[in-house]
C-alpha beads as a LAMMPS data file, in Angstrom:
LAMMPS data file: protein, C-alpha beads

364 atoms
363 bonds

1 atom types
1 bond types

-500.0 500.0 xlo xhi
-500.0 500.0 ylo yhi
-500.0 500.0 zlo zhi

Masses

1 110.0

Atoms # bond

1 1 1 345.699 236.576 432.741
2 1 1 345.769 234.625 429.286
3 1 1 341.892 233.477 428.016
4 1 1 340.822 230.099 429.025
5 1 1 340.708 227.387 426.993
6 1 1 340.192 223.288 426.855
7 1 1 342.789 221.165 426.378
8 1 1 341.851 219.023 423.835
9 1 1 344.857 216.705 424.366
10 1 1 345.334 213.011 426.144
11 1 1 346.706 214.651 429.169
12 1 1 346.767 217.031 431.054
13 1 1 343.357 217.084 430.708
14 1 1 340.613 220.446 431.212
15 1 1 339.483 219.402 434.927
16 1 1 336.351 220.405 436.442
17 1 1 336.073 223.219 439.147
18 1 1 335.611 220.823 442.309
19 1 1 339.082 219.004 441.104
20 1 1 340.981 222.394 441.204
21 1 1 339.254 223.666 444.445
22 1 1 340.329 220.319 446.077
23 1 1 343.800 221.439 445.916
24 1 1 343.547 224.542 448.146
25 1 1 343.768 221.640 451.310
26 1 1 347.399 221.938 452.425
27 1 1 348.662 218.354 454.452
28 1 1 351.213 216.840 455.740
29 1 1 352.850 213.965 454.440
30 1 1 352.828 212.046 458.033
31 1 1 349.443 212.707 458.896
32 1 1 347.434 209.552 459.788
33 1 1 343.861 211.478 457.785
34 1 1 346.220 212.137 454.792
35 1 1 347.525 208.554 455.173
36 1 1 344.037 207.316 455.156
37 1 1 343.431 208.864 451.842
38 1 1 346.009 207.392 450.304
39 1 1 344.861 203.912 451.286
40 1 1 341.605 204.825 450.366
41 1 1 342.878 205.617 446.776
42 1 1 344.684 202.741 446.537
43 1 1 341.710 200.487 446.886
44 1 1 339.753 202.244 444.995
45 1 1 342.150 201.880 442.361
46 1 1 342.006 197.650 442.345
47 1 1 337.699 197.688 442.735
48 1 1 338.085 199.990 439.491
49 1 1 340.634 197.423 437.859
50 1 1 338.721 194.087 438.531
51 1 1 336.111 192.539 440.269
52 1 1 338.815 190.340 441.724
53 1 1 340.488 192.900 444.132
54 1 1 341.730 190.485 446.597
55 1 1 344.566 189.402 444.277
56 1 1 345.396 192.539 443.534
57 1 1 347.237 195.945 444.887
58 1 1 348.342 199.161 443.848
59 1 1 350.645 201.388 444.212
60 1 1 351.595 205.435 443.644
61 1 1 354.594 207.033 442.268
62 1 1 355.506 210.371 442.450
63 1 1 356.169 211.830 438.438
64 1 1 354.305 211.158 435.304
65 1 1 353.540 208.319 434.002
66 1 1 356.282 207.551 432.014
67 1 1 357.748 207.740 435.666
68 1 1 355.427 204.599 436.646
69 1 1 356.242 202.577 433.257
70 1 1 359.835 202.755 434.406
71 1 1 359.422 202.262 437.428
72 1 1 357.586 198.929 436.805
73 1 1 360.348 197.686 433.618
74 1 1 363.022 198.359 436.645
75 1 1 361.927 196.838 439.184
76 1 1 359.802 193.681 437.796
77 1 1 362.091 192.019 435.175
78 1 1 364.985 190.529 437.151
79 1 1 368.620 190.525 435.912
80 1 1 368.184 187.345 434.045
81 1 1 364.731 188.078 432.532
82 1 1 363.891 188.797 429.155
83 1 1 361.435 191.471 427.899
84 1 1 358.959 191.487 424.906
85 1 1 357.843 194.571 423.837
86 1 1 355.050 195.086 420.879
87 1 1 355.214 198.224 419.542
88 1 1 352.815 200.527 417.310
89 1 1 354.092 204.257 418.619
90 1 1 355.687 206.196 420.339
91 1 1 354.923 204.662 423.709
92 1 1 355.706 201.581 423.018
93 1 1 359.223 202.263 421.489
94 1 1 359.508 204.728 424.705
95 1 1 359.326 200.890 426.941
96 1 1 361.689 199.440 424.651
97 1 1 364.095 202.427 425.614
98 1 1 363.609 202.449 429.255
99 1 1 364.492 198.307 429.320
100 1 1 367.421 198.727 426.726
101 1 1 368.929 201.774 429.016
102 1 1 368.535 199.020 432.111
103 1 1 370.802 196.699 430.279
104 1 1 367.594 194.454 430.113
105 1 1 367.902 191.694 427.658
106 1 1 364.854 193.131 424.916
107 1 1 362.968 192.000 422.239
108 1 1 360.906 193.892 420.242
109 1 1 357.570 193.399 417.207
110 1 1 357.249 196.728 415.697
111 1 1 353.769 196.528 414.139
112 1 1 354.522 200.030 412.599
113 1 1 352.778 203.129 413.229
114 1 1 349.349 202.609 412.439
115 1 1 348.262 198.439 412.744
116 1 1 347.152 197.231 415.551
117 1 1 349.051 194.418 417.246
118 1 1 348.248 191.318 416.216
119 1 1 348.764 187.819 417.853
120 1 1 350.403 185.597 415.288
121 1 1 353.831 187.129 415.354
122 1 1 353.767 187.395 419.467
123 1 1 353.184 183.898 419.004
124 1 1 356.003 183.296 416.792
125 1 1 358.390 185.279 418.606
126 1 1 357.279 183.583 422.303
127 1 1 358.260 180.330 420.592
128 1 1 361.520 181.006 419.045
129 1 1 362.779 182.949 421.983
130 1 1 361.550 180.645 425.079
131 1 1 363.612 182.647 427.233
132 1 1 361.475 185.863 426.840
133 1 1 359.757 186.338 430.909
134 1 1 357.661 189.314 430.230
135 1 1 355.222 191.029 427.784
136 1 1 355.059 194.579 427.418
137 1 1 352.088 196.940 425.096
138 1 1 350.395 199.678 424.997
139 1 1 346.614 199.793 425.472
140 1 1 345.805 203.187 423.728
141 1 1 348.698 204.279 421.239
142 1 1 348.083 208.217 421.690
143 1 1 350.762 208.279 419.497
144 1 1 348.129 207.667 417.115
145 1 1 344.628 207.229 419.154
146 1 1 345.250 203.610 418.155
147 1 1 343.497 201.126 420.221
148 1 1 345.762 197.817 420.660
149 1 1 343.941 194.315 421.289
150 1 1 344.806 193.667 425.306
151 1 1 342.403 190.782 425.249
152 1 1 343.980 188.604 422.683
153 1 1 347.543 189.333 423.582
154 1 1 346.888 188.681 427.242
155 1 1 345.319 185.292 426.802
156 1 1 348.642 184.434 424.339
157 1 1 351.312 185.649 426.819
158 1 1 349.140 183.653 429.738
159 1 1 349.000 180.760 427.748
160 1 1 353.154 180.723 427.452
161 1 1 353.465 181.947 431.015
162 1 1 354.657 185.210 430.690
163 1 1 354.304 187.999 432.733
164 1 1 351.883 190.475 431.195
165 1 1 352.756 194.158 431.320
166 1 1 349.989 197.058 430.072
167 1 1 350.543 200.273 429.728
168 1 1 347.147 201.638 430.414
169 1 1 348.291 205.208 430.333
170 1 1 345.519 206.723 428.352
171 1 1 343.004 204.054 428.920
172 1 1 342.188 203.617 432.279
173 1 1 339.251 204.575 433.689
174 1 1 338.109 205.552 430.448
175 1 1 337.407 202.152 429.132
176 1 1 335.746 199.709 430.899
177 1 1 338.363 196.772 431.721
178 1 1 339.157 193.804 433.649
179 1 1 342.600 193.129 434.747
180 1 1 341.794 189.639 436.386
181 1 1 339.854 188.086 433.109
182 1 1 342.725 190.078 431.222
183 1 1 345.247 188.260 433.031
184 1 1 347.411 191.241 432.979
185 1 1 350.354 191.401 436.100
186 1 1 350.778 194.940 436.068
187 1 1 348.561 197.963 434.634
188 1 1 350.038 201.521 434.286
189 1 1 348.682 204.520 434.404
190 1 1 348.374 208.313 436.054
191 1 1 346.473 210.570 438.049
192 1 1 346.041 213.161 435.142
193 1 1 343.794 210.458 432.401
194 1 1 340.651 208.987 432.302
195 1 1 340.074 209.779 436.209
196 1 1 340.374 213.291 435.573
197 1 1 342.657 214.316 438.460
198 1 1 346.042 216.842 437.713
199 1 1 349.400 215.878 436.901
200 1 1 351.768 214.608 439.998
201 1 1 351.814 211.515 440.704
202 1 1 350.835 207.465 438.822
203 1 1 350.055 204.571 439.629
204 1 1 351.037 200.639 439.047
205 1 1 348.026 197.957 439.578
206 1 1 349.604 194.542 440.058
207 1 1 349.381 190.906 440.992
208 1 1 349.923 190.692 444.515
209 1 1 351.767 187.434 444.192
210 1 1 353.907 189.070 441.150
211 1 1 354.898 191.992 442.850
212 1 1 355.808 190.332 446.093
213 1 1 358.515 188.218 443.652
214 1 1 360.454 192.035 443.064
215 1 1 361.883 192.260 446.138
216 1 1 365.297 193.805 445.101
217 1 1 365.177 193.896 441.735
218 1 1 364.869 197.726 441.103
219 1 1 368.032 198.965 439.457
220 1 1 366.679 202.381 440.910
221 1 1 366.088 203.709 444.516
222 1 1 363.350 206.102 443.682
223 1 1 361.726 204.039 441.446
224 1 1 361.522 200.878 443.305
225 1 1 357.956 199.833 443.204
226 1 1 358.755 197.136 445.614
227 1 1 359.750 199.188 448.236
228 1 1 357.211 201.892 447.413
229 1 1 354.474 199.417 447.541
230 1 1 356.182 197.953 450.769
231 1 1 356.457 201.581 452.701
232 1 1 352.469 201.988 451.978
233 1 1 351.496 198.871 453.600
234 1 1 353.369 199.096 456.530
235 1 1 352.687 202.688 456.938
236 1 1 349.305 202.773 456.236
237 1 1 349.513 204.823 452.944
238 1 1 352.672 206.621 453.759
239 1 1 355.004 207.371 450.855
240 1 1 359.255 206.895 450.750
241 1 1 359.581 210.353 449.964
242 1 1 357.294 213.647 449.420
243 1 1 353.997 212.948 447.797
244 1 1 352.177 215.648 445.831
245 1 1 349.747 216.121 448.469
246 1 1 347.787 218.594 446.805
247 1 1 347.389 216.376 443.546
248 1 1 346.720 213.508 446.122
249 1 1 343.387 215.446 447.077
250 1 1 342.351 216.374 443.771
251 1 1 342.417 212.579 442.618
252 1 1 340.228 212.194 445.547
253 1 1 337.753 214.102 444.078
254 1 1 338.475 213.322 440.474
255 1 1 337.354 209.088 441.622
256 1 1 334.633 210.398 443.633
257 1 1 333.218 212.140 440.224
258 1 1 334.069 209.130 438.432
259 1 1 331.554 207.300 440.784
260 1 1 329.158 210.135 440.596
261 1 1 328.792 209.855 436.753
262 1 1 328.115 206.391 437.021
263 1 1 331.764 204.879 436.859
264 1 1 334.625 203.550 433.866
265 1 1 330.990 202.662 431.909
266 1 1 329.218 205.499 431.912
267 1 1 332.520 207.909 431.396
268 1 1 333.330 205.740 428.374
269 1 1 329.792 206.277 426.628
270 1 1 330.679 210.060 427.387
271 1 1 334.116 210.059 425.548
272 1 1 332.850 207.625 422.754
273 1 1 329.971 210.150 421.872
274 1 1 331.918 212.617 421.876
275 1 1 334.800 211.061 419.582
276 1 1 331.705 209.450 417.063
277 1 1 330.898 212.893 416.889
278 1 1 333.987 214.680 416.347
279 1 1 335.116 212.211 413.349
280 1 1 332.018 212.687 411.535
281 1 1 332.174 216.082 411.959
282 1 1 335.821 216.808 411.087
283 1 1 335.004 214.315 407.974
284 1 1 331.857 216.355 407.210
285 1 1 334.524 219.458 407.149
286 1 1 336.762 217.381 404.466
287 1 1 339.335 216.177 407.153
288 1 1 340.529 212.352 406.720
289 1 1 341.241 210.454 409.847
290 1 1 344.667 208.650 409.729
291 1 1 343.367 205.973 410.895
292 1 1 340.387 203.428 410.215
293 1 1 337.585 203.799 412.016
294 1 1 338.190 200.270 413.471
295 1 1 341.033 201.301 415.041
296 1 1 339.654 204.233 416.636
297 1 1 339.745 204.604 420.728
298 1 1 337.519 207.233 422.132
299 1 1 340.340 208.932 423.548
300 1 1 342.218 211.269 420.867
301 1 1 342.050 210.855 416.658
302 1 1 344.436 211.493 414.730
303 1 1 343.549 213.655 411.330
304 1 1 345.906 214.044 408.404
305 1 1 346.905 217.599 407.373
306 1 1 344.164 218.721 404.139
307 1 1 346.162 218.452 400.693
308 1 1 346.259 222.347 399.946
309 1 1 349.174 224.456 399.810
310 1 1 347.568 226.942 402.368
311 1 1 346.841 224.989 405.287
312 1 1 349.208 225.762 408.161
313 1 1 348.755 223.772 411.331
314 1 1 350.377 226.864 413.768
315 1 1 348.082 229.216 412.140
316 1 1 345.004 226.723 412.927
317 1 1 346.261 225.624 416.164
318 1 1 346.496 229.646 417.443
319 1 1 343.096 230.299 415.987
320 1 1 341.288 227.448 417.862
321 1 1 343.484 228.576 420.969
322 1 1 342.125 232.226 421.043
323 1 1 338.523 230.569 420.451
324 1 1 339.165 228.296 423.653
325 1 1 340.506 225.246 422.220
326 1 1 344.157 223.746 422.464
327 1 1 344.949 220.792 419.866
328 1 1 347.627 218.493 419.909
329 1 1 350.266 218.233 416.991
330 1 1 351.060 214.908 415.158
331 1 1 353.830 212.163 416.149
332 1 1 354.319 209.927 413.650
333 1 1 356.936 209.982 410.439
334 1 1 354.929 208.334 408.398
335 1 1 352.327 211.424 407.656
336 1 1 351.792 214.665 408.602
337 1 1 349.066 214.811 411.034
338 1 1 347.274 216.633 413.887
339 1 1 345.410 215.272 417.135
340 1 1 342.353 216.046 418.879
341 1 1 341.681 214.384 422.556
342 1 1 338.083 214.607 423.628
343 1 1 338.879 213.103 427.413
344 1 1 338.787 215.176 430.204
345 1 1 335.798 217.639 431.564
346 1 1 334.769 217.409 427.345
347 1 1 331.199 217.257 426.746
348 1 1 329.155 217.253 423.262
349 1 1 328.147 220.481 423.541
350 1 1 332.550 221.167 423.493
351 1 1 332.826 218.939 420.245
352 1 1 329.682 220.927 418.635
353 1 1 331.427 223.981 419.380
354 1 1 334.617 223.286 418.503
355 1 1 333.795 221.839 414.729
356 1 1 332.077 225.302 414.481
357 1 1 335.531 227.338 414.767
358 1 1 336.922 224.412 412.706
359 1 1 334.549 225.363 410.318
360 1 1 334.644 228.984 410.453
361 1 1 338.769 228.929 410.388
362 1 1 338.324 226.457 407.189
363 1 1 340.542 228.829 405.716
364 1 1 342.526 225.827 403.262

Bonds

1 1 1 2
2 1 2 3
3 1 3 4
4 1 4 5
5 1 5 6
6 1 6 7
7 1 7 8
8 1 8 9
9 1 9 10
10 1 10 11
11 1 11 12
12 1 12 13
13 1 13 14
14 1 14 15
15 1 15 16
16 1 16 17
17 1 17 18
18 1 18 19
19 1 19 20
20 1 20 21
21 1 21 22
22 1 22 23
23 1 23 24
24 1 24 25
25 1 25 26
26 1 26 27
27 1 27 28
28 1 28 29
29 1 29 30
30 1 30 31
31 1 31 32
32 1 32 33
33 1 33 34
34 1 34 35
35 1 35 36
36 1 36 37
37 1 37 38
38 1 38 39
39 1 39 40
40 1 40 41
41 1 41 42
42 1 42 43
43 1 43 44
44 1 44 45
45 1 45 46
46 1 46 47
47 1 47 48
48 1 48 49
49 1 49 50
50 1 50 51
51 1 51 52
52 1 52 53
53 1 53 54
54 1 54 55
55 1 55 56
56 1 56 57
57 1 57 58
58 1 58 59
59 1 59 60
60 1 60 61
61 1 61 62
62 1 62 63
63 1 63 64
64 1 64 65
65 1 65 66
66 1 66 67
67 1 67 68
68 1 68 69
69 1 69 70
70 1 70 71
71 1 71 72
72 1 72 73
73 1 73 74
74 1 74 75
75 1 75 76
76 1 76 77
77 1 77 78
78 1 78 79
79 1 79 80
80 1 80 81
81 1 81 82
82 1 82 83
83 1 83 84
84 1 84 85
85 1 85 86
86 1 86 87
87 1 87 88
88 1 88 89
89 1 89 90
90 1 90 91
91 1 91 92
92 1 92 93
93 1 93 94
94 1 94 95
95 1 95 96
96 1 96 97
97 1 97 98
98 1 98 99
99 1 99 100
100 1 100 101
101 1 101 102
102 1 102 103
103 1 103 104
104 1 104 105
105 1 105 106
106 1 106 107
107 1 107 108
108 1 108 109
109 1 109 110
110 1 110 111
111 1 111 112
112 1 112 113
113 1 113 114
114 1 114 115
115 1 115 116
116 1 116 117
117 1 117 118
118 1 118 119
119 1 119 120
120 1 120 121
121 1 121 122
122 1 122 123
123 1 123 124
124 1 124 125
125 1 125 126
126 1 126 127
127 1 127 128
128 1 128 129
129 1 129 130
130 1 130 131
131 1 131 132
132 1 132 133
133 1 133 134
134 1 134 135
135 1 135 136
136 1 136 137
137 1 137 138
138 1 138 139
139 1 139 140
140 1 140 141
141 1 141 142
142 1 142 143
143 1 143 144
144 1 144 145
145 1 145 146
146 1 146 147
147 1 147 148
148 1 148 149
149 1 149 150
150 1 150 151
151 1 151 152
152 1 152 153
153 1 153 154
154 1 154 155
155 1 155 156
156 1 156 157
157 1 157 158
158 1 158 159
159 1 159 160
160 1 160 161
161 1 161 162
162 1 162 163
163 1 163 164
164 1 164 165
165 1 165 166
166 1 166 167
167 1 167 168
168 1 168 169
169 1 169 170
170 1 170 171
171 1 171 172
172 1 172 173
173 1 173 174
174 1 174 175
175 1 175 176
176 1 176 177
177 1 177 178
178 1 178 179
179 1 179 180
180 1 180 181
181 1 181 182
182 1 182 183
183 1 183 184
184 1 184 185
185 1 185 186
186 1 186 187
187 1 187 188
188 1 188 189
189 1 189 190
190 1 190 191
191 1 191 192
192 1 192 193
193 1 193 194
194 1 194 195
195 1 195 196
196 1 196 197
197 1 197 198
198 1 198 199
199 1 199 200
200 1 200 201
201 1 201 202
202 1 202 203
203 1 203 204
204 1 204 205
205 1 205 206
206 1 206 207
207 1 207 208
208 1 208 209
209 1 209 210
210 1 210 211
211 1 211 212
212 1 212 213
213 1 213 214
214 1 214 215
215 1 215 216
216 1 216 217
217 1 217 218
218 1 218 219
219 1 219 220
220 1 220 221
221 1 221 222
222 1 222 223
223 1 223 224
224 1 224 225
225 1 225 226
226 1 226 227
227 1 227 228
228 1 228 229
229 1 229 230
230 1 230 231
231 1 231 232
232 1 232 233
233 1 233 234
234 1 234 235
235 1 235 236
236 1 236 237
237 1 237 238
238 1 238 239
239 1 239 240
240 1 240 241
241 1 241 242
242 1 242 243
243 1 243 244
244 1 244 245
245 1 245 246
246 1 246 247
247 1 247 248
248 1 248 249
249 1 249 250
250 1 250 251
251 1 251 252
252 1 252 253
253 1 253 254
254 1 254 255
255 1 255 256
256 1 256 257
257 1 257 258
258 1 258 259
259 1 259 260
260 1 260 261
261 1 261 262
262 1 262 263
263 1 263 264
264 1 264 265
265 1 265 266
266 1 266 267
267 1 267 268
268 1 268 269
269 1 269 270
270 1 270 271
271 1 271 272
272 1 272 273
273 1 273 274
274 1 274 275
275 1 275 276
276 1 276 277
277 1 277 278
278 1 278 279
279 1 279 280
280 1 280 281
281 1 281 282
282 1 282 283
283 1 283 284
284 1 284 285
285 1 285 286
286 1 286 287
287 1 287 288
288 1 288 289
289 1 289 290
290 1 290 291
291 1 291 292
292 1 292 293
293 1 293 294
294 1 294 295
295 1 295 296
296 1 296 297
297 1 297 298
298 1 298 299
299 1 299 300
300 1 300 301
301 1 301 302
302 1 302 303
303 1 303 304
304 1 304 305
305 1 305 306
306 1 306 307
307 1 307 308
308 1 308 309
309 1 309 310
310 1 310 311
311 1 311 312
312 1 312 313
313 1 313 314
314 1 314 315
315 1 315 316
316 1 316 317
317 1 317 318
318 1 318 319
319 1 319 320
320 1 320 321
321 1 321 322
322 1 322 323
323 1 323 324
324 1 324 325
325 1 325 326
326 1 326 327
327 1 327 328
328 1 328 329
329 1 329 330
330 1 330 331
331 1 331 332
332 1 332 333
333 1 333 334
334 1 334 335
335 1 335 336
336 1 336 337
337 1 337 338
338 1 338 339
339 1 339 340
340 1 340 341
341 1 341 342
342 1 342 343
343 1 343 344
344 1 344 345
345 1 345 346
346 1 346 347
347 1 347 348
348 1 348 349
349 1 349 350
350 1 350 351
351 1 351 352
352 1 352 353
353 1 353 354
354 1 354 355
355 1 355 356
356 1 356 357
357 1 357 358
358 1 358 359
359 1 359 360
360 1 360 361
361 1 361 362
362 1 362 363
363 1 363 364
């Protein structure tokens, strides 16, 4: 059996033991207990979202999350709709592919790869092209670690009466939000994030009212979030097709942990202690962060590579791994860079530790 290690990463995420033990409960997909934790996530799901639940809803898709941001693009902008996406990653650009391979009319801001959207050109862009319906970004660009301005977009697109689309991927849970004072239609994101559950299944967060108005819109069958949404109300939780009822049970335990260390507020202090910590220490260690440290989420950094000649990111990366740390590569084109996540069962002591072996492996 290979050596342990935390995933330092934006997802999957290192899980604690009670997650992983909550899997060894084997159910069946028609049984009314099973169906009763599904509902039970479900509402969970909206009181975590906004202190407005009763306009809200939610609903679970089997795959990852780039499974639930299709699923939403698909089945929410109707054949003569128009999308907006902004764009400042890979993320973003990865919603601007999913509408574009729908044959969805799409129009796109590219902010580049390391600015944060900004509101003036969404404004100029919602004027010339009045025919635009909905608004698409990214919360946290892991691409990056970049954290985009949902706030001021939302009360632009609102103000032209758009329909506002967040991809909450990384985010959720993990920093505090509301999607009501938002005024965001539909939030993203998956079981294996913030909330700490494992990979299987995400989840869409929507206006009640908006998602009753996608009735037949999906250009897919297993991706209809209509009729998804539709099965689980009448059914009282049950799914279309095979859920990942094992996963199902973990994220069970994963929100009642959640609630245990004090909710989204108290689990974002957590992560942005742990990321404060990490940047100062990778600086103190010589290490530039890509980014500024405005733009910093507490979910993942991105660091560029050290200007020497004998730094080697595999021969770093399989060092920290055999001292019980996995790192994340870079994804932009811009720079050559590395990542580091600190979400997930990551505490301080974990950062301490790991800018240790960074320092001991400072071999550049």
């Amino acid at each position: 059996m290979s050596t342990p290690y935390l995933l330092l990463t934006p997802g999957p995420l290192s899980t604690s033991a009670s997650v992983k033990e909550a899997m060894l409960r084997d159910s069946c997909t028609w049984d009314e207990d099973y169906n009763q934790i599904v509902q039970g996530i479900r509402q969970k799901l909206v009181d975590l979202a906004t202190l407005t639940p009763e306009k809200y809803t939610s609903v679970l898709m089997q795959g990852s999350g780039s499974f639930c941001v299709e699923a939403v693009i698909g089945s929410s902008v109707p054949a003569n709709g128009k999308l907006l996406v902004l764009t400042n990653g890979a993320y973003g650009k990865r919603i601007a592919q999913i509408a574009q391979m729908y044959g969805i009319s799409t129009s796109i801001i590219d902010f580049g790869e390391v600015t944060p959207v900004t509101v003036e050109p969404l404004i100029q862009r919602l004027v010339e092209e009045p025919d635009i319906t909905h608004v698409a970004v990214v919360h946290c660009e892991t691409t990056t670690g970049l954290l985009n301005p949902i706030e001021e977009v939302g009360q632009v697109v609102k103000e032209h009466g758009k329909v506002y689309i967040v991809d909450a991927m990384s985010s959720f849970g993990g920093i505090p939000l509301d999607m009501h004072e938002l005024g965001i239609d539909y939030l993203i994101s998956s079981a294996n994030k913030c909330i700490q559950g494992v990979p299987g299944f995400g989840f869409i967060i929507a206006n009640r009212e908006e998602l009753q108005q996608c009735k037949g819109i999906s250009r897919s069958l297993s991706l209809d979030i209509y009729d998804q949404w539709e099965t689980m109300e009448s059914g009282g939780g049950k799914w279309r097709f095979t859920s990942p009822t094992h996963v199902v049970h973990a994220f069970k335990q994963a929100l009642q942990e959640l609630e245990e260390e004090g909710g989204v507020a108290a689990r974002y202090v957590r992560y942005k202690q742990n990321q404060d910590a990490l940047a100062i220490g990778m600086e103190r260690l010589g290490y530039r962060s890509l980014l500024p440290k405005s733009a910093h989420s507490p979910i993942i950094t991105s660091f560029l590579y050290p200007d020497s000649e004998q730094f080697n990111f595999q021969i770093l990366y399989h060092r920290l791994k055999h001292s019980g740390f996995v790192i994340y590569p870079g994804k932009i084109s811009a720079a050559d860079t590395f990542r580091i996540g600190n979400i997930g069962e990551i505490y301080l002591k974990d950062i301490h530790r790991l800018l240790e072996v960074m320092e001991e492996n400072c071999f550049w």
